[in-house]
PDB file of N, CA, C, O and CB in Angstrom:
ATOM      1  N   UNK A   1      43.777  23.400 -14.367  1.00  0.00           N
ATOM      2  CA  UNK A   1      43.688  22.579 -13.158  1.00  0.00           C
ATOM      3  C   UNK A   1      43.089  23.385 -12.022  1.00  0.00           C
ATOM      4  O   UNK A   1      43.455  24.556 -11.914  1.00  0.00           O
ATOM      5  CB  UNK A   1      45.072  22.038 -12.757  1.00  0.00           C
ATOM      6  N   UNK A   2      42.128  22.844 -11.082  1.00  0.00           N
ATOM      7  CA  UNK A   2      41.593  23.356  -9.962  1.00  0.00           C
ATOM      8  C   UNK A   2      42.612  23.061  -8.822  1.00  0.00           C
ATOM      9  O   UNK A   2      43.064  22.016  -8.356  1.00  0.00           O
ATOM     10  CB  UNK A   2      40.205  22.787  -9.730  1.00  0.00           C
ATOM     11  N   UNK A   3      42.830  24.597  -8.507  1.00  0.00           N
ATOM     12  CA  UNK A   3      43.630  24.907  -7.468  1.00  0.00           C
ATOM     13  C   UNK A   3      43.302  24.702  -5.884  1.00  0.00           C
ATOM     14  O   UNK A   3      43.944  24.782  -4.836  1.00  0.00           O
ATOM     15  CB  UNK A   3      43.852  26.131  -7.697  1.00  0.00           C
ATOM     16  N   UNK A   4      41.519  24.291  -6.389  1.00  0.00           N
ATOM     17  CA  UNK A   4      41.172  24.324  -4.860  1.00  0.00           C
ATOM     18  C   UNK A   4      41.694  23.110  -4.136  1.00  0.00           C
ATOM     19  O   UNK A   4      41.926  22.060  -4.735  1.00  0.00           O
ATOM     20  CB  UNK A   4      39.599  24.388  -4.619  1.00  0.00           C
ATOM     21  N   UNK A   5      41.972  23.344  -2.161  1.00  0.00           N
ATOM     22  CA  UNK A   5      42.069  22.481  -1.753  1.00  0.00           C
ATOM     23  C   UNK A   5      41.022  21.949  -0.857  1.00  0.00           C
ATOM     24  O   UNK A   5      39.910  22.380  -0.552  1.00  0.00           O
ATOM     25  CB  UNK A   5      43.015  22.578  -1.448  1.00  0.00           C
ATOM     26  N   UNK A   6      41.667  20.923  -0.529  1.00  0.00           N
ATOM     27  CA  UNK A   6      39.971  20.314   0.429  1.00  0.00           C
ATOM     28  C   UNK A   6      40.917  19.781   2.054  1.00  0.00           C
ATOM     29  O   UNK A   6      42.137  19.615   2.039  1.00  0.00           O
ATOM     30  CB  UNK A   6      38.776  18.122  -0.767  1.00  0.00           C
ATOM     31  N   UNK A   7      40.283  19.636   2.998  1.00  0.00           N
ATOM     32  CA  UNK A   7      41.118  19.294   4.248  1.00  0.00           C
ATOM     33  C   UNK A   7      39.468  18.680   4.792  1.00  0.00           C
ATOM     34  O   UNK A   7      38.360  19.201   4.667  1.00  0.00           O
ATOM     35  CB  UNK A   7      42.145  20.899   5.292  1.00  0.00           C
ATOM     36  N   UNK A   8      39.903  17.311   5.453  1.00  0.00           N
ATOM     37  CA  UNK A   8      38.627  16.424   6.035  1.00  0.00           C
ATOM     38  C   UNK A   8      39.146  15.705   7.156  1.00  0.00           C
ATOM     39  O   UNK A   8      40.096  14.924   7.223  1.00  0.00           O
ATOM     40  CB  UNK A   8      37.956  15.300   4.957  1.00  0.00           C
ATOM     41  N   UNK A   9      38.337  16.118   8.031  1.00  0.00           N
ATOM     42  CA  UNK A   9      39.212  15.641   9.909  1.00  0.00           C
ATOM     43  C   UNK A   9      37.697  14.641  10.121  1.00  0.00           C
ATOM     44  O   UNK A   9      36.487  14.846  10.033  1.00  0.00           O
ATOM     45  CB  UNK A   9      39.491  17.675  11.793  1.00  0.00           C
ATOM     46  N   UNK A  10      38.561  13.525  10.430  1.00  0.00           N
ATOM     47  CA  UNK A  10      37.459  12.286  11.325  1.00  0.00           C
ATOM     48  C   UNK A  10      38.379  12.420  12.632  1.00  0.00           C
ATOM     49  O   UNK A  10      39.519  12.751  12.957  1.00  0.00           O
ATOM     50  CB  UNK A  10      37.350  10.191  10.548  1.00  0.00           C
ATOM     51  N   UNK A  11      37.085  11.920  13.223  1.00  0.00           N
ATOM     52  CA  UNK A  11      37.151  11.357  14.833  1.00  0.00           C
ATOM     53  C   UNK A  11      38.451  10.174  14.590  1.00  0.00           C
ATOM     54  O   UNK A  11      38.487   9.575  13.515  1.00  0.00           O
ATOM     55  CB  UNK A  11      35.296  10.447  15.497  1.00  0.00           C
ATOM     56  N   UNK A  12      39.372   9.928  15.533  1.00  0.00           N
ATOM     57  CA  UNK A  12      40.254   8.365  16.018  1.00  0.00           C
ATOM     58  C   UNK A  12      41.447   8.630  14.599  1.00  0.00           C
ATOM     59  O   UNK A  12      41.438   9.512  13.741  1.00  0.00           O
ATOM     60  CB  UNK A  12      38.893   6.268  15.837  1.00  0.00           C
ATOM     61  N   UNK A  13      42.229   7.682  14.770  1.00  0.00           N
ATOM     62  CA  UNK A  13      43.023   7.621  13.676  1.00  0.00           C
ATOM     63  C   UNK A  13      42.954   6.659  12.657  1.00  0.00           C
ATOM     64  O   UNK A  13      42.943   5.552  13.194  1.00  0.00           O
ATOM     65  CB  UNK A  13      44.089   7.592  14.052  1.00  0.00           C
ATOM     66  N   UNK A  14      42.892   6.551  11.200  1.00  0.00           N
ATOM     67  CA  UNK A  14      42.006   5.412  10.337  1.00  0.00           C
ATOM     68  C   UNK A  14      43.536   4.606  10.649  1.00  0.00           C
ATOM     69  O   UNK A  14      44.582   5.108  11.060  1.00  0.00           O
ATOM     70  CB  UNK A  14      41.289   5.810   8.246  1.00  0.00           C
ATOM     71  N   UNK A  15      43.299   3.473  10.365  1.00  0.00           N
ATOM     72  CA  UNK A  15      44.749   2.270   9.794  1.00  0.00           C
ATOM     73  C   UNK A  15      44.845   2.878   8.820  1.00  0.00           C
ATOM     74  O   UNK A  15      44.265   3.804   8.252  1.00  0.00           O
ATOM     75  CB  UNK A  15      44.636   0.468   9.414  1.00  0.00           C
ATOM     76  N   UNK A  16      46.443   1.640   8.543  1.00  0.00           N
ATOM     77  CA  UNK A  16      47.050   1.585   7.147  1.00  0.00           C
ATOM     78  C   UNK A  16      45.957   1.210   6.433  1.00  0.00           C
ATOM     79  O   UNK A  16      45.613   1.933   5.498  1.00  0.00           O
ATOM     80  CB  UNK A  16      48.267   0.616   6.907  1.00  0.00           C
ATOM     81  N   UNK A  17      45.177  -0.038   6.752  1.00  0.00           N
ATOM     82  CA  UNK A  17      44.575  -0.674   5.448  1.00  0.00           C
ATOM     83  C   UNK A  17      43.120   0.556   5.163  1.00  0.00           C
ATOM     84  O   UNK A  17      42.553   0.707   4.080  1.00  0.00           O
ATOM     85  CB  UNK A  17      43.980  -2.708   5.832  1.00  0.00           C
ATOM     86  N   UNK A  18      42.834   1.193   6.278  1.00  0.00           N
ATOM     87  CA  UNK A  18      41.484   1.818   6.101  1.00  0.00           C
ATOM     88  C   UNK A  18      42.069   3.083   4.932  1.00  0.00           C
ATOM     89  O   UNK A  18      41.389   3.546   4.016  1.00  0.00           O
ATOM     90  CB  UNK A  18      40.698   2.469   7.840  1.00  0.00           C
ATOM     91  N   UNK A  19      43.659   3.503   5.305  1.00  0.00           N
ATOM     92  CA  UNK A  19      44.066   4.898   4.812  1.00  0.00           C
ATOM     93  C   UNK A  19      44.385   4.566   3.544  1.00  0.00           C
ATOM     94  O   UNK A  19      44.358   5.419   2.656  1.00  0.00           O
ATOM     95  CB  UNK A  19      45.252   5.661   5.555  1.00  0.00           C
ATOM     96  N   UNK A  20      44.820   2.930   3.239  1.00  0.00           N
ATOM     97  CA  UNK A  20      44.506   2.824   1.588  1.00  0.00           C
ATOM     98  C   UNK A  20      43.582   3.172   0.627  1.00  0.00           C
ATOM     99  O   UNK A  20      43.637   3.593  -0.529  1.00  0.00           O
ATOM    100  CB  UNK A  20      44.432   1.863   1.290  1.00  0.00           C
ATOM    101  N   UNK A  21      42.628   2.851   1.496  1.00  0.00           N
ATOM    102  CA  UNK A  21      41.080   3.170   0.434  1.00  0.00           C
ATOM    103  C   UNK A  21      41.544   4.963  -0.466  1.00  0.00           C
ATOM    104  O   UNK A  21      41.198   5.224  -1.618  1.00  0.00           O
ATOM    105  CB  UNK A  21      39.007   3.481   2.020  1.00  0.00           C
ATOM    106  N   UNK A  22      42.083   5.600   0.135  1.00  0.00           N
ATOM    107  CA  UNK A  22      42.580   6.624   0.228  1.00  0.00           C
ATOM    108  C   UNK A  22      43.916   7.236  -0.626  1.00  0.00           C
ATOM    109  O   UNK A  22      44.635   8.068  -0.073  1.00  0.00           O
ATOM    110  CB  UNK A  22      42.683   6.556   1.363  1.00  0.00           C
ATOM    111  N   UNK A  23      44.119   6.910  -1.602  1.00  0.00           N
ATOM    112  CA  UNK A  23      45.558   6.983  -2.245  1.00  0.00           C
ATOM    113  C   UNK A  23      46.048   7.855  -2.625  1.00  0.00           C
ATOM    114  O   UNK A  23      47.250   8.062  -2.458  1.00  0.00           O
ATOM    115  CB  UNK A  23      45.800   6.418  -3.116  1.00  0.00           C
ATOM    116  N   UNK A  24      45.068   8.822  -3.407  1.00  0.00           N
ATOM    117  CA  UNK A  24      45.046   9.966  -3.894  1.00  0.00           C
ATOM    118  C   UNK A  24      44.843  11.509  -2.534  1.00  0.00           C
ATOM    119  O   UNK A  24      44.483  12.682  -2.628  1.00  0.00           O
ATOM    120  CB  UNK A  24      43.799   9.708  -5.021  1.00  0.00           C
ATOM    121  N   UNK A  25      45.264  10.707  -1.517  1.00  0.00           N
ATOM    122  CA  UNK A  25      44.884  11.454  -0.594  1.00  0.00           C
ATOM    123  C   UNK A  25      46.036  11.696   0.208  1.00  0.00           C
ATOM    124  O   UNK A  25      46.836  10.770   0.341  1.00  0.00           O
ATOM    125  CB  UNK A  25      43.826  10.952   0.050  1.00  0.00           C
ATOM    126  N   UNK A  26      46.329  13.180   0.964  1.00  0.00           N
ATOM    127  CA  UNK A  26      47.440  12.815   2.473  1.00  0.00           C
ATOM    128  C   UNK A  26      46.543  12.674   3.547  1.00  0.00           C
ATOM    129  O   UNK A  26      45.460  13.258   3.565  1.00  0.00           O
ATOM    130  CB  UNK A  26      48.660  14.170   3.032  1.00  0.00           C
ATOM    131  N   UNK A  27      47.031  11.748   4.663  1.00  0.00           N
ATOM    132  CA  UNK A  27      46.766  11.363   5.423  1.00  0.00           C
ATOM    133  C   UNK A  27      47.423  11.892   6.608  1.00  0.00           C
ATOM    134  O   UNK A  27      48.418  11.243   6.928  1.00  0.00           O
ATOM    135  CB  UNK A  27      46.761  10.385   5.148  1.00  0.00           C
ATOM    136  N   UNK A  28      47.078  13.143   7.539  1.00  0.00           N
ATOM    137  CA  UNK A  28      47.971  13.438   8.893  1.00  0.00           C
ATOM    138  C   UNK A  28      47.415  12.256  10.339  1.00  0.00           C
ATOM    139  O   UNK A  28      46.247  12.152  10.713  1.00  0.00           O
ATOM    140  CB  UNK A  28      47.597  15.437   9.399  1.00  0.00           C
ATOM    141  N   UNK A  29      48.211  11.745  10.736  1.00  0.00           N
ATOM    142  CA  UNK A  29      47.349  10.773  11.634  1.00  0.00           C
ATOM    143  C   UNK A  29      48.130  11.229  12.919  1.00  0.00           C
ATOM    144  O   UNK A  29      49.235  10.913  13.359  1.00  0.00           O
ATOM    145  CB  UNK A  29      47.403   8.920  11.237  1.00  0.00           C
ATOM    146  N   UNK A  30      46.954  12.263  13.447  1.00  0.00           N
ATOM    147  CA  UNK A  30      47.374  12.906  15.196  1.00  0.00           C
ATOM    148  C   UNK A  30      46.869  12.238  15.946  1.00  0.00           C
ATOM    149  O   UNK A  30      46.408  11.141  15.629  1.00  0.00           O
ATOM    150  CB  UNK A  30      46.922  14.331  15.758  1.00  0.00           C
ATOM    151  N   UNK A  31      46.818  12.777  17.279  1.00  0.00           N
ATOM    152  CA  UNK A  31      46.705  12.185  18.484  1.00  0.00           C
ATOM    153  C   UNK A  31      45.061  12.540  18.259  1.00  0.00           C
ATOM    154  O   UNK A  31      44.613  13.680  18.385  1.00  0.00           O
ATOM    155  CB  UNK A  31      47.702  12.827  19.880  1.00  0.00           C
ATOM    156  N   UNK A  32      44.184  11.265  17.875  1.00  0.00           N
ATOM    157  CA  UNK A  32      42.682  11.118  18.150  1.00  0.00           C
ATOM    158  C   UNK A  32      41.860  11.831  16.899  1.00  0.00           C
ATOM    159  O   UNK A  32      40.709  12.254  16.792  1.00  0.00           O
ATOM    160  CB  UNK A  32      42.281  11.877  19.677  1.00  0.00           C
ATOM    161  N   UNK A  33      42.742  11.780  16.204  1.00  0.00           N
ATOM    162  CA  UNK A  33      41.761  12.378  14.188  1.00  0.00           C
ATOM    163  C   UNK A  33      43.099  12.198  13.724  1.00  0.00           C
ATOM    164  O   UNK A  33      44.208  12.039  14.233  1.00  0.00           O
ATOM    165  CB  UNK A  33      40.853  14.651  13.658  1.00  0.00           C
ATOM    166  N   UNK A  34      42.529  12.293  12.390  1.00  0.00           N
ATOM    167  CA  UNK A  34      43.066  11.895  11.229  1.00  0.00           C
ATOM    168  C   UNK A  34      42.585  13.098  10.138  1.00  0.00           C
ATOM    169  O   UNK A  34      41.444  13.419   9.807  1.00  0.00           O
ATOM    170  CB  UNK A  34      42.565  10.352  10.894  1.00  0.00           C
ATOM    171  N   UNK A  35      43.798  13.602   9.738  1.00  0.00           N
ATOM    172  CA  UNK A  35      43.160  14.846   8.756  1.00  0.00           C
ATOM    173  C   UNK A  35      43.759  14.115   7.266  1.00  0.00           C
ATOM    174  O   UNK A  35      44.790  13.476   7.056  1.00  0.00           O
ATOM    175  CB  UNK A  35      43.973  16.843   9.166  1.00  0.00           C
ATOM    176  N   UNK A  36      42.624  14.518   6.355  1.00  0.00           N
ATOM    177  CA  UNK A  36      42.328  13.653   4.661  1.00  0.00           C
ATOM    178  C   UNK A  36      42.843  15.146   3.702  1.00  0.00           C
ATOM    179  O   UNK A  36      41.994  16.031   3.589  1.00  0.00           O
ATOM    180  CB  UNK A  36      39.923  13.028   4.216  1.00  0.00           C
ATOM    181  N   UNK A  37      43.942  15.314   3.183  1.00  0.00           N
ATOM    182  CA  UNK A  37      44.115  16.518   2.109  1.00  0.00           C
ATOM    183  C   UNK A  37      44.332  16.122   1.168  1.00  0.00           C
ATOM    184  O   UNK A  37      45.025  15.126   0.960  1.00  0.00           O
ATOM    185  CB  UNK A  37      45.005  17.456   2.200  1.00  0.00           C
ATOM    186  N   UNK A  38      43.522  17.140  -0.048  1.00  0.00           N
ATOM    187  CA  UNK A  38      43.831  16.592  -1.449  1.00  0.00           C
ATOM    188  C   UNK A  38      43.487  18.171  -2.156  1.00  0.00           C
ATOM    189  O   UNK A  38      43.267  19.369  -1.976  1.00  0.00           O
ATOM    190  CB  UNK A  38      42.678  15.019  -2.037  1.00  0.00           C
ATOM    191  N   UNK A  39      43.665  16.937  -3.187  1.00  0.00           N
ATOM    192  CA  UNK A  39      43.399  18.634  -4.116  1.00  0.00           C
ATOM    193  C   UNK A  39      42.269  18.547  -5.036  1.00  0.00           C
ATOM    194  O   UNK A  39      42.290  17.504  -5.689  1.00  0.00           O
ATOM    195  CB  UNK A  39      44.816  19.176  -5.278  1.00  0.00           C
ATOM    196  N   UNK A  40      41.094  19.478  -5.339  1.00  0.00           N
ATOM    197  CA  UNK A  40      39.863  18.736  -5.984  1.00  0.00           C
ATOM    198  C   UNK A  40      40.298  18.766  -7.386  1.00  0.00           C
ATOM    199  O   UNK A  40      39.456  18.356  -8.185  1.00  0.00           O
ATOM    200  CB  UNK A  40      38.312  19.468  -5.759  1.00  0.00           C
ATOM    201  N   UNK A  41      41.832  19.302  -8.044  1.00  0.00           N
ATOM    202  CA  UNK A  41      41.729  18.603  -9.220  1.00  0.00           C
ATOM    203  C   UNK A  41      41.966  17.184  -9.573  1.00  0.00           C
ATOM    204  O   UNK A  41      41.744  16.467 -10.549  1.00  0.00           O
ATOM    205  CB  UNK A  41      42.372  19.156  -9.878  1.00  0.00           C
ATOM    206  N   UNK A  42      42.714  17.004  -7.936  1.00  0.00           N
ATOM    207  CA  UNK A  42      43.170  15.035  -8.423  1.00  0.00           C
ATOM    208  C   UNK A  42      42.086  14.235  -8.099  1.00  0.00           C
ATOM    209  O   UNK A  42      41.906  13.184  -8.714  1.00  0.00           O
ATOM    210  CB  UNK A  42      44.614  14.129  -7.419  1.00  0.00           C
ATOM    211  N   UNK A  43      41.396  14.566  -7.280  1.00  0.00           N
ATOM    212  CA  UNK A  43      40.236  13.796  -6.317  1.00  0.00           C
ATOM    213  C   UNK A  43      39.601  14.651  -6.054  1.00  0.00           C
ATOM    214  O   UNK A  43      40.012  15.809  -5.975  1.00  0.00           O
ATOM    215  CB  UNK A  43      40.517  13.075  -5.050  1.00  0.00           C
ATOM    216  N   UNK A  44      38.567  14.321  -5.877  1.00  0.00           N
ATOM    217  CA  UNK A  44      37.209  15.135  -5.907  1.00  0.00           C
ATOM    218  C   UNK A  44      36.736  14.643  -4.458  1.00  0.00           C
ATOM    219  O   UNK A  44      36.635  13.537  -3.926  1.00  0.00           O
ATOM    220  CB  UNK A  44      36.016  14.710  -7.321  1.00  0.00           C
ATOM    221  N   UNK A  45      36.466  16.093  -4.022  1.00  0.00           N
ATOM    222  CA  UNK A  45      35.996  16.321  -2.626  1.00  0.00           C
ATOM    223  C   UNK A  45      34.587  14.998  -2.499  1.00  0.00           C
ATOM    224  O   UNK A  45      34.543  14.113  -1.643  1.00  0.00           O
ATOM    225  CB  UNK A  45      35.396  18.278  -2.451  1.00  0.00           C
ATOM    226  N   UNK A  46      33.799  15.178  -3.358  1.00  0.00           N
ATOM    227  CA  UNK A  46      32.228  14.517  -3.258  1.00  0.00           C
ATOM    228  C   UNK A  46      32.655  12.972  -2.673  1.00  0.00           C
ATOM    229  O   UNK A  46      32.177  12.248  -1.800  1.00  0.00           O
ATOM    230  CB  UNK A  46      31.238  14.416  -5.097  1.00  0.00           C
ATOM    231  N   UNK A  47      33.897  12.837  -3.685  1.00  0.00           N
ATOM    232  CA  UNK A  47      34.256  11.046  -4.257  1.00  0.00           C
ATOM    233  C   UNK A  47      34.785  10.703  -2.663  1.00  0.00           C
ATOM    234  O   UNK A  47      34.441   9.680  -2.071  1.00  0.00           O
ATOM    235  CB  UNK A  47      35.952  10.722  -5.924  1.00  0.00           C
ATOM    236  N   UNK A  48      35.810  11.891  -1.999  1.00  0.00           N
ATOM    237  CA  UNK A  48      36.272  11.002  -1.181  1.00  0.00           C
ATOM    238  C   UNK A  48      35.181  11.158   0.056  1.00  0.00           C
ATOM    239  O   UNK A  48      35.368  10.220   0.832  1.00  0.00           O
ATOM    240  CB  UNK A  48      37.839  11.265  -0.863  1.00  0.00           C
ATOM    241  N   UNK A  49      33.865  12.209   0.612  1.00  0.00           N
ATOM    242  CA  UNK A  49      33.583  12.091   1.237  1.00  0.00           C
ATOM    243  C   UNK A  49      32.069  10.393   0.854  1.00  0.00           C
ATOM    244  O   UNK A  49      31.274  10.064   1.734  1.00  0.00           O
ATOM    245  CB  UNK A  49      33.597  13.557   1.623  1.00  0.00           C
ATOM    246  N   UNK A  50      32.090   9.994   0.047  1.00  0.00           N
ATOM    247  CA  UNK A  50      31.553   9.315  -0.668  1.00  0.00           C
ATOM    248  C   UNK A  50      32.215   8.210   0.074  1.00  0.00           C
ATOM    249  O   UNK A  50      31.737   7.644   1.057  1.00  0.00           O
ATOM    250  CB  UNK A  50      31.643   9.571  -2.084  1.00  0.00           C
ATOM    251  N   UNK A  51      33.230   7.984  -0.423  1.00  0.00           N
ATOM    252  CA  UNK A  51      34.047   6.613   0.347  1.00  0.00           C
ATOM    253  C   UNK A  51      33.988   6.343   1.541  1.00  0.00           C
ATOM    254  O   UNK A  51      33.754   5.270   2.097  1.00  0.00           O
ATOM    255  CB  UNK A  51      35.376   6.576   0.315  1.00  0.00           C
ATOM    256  N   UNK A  52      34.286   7.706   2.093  1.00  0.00           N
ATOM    257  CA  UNK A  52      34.243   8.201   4.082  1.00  0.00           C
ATOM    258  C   UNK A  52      32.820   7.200   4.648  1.00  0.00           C
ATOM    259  O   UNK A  52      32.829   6.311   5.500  1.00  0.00           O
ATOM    260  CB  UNK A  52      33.664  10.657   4.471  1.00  0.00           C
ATOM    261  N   UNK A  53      31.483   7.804   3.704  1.00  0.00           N
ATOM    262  CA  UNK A  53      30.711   7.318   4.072  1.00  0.00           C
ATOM    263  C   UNK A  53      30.436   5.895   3.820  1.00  0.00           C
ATOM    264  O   UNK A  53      30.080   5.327   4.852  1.00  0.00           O
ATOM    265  CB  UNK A  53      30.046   7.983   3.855  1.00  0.00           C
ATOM    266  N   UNK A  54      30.496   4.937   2.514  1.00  0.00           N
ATOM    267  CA  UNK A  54      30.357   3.748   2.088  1.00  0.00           C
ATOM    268  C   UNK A  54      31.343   2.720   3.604  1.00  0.00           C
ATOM    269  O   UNK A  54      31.058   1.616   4.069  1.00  0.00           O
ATOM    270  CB  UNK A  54      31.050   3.750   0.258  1.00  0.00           C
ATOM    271  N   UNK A  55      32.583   3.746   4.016  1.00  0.00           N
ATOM    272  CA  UNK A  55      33.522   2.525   5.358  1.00  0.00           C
ATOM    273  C   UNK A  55      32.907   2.902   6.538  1.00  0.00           C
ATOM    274  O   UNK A  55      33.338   2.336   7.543  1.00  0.00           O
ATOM    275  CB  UNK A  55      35.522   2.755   5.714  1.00  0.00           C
ATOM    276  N   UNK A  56      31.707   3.982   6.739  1.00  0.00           N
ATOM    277  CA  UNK A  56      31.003   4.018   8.012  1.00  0.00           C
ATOM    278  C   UNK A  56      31.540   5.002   8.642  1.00  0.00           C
ATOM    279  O   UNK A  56      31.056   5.256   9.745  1.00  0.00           O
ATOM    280  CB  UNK A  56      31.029   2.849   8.808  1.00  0.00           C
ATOM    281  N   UNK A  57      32.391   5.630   8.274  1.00  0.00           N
ATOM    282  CA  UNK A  57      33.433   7.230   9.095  1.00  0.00           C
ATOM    283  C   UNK A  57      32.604   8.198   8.485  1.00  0.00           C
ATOM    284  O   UNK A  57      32.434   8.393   7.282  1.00  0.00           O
ATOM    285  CB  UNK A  57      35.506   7.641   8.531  1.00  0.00           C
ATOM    286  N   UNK A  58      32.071   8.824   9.524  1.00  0.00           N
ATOM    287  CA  UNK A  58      31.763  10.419   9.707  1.00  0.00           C
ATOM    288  C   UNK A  58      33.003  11.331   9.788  1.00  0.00           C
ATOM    289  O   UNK A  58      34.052  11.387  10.431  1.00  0.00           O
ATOM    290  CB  UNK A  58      30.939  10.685  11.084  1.00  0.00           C
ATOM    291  N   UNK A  59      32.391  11.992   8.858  1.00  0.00           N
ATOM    292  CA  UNK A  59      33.718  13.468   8.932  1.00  0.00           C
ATOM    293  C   UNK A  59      33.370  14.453  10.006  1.00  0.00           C
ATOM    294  O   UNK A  59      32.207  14.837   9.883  1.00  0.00           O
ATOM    295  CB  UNK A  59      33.777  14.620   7.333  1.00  0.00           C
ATOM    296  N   UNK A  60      33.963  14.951  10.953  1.00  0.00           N
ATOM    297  CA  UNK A  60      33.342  15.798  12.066  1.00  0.00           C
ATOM    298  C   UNK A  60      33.853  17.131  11.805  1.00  0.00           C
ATOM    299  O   UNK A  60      33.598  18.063  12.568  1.00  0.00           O
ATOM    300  CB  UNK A  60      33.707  15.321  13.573  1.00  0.00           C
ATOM    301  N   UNK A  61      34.718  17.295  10.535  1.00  0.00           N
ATOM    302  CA  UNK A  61      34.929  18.865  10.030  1.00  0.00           C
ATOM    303  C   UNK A  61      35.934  19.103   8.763  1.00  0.00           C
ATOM    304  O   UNK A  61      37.158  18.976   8.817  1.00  0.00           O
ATOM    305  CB  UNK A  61      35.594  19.768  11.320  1.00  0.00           C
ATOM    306  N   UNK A  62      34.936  19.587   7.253  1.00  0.00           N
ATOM    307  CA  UNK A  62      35.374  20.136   6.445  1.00  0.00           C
ATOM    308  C   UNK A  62      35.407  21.218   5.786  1.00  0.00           C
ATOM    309  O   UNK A  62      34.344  21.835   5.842  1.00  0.00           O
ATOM    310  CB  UNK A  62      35.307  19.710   6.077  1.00  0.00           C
ATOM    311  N   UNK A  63      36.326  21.763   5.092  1.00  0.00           N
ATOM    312  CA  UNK A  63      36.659  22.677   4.359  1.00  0.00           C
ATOM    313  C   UNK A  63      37.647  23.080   3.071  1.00  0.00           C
ATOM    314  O   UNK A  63      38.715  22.508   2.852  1.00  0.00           O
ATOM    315  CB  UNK A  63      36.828  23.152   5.088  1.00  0.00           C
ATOM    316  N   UNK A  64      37.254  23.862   2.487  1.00  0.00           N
ATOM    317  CA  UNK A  64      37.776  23.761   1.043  1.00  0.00           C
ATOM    318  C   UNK A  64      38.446  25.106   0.771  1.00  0.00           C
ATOM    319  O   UNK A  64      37.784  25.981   1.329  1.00  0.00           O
ATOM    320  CB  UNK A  64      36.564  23.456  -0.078  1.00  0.00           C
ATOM    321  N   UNK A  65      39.484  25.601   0.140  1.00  0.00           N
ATOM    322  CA  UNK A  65      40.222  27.100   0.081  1.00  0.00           C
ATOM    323  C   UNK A  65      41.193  26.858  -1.227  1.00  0.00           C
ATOM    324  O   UNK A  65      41.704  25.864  -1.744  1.00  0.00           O
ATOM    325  CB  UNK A  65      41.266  27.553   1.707  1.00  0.00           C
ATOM    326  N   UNK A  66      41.189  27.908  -1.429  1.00  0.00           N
ATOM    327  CA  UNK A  66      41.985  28.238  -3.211  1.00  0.00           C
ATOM    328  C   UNK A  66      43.760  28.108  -2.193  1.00  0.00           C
ATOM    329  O   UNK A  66      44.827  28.240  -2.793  1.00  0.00           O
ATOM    330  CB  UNK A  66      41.417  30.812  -4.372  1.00  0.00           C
TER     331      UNK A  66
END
């Protein structure tokens, strides 16, 4: 299993229904972003910034670490 992790901060905070698209994912929802963590063995970094883009959300900062 890939140990790596992934962490993905958008601008505003997504909804419930937007943070569904999202399942395989944690969701931190702060004051004005929303941080996306997973792990690239359950979900794959590409797939979820893939989705990010198909609902129109720009990611404004990612990164990935063992």
């Amino acid at each position: 299993m890939d140990s790596r992790q992934y962490r993905i901060v958008v601008a505003g905070r997504l909804s419930e229904r937007l943070g569904s698209a999202f399942r395989d994912v944690r969701l931190e929802r702060q004051a004005g972003r929303t941080v996306l963590r997973g792990d690239q063995g359950e979900t794959r970094l590409d797939s979820v910034l893939t989705r990010l883009t198909d609902l129109g959300i720009e990611p404004i900062e990612v990164d990935s670490h063992d």
